[in-house]
C-alpha positions in Angstrom: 107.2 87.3 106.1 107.0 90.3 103.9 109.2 93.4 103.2 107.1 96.3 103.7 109.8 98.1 101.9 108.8 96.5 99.2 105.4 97.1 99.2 103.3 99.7 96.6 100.7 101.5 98.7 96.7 101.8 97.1 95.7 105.2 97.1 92.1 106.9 96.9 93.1 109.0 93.6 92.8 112.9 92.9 89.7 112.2 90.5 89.0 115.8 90.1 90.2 119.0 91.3 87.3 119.4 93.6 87.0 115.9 94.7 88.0 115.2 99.2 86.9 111.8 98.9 85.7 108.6 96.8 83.9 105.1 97.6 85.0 102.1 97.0 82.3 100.7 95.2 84.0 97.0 94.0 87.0 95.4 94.3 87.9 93.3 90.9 90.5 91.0 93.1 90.3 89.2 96.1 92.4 90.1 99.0 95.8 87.8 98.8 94.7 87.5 94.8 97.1 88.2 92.0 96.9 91.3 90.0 99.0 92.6 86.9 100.0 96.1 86.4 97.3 98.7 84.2 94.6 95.5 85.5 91.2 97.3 86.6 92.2 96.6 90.6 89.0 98.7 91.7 85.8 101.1 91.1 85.7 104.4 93.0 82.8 106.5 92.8 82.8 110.1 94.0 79.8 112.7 93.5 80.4 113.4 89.7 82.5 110.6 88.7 82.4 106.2 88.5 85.7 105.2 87.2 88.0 101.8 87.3 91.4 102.5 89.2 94.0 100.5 87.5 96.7 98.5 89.4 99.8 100.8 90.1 102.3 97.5 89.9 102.1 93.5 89.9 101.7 91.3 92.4 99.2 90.1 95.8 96.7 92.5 96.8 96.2 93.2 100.2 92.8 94.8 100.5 93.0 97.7 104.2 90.0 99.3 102.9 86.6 97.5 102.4 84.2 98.1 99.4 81.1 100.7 100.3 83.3 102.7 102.8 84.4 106.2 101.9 87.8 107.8 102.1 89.6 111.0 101.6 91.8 111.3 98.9 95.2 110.3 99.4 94.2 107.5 101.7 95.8 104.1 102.2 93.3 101.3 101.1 95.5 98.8 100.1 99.1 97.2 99.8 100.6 95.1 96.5 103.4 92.7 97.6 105.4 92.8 94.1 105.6 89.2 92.6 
């Protein structure tokens, strides 16, 4: 059982100050996969911009959001369970 208090949420990131949305292009760990905080945890593309989005703390992913779907900034794609 987990404590969702706990949890660190995934966000789509403010990649520009006229970037709405970004697509998840890859996920660089498995869902229920071990990541370290400042790992590459994803790639977002948005119109201008490709860049890798860095894991915000450690511990097991738990992918919400699938890669090739689009979604606006701000947006919940993910949970890390801290280790």
């Amino acid at each position: 059982m987990t404590d969702e208090s706990n949890q660190i949420a995934i966000k789509i990131p403010q990649a520009g100050v006229a970037v709405t949305e970004g697509t998840i292009a890859e996920w660089f760990v498995a869902d229920g996969g071990q990541i370290q905080a400042g790992e590459p945890l994803y790639r977002m593309e948005t119109e201008k911009v490709e860049m890798d989005v860095e894991a915000p703390a450690s511990g097991v992913v738990h992918i919400l959001g699938p890669a090739g779907e689009t979604y606006p900034v701000g947006h919940d794609i993910g949970f890390i369970d801290p280790a």
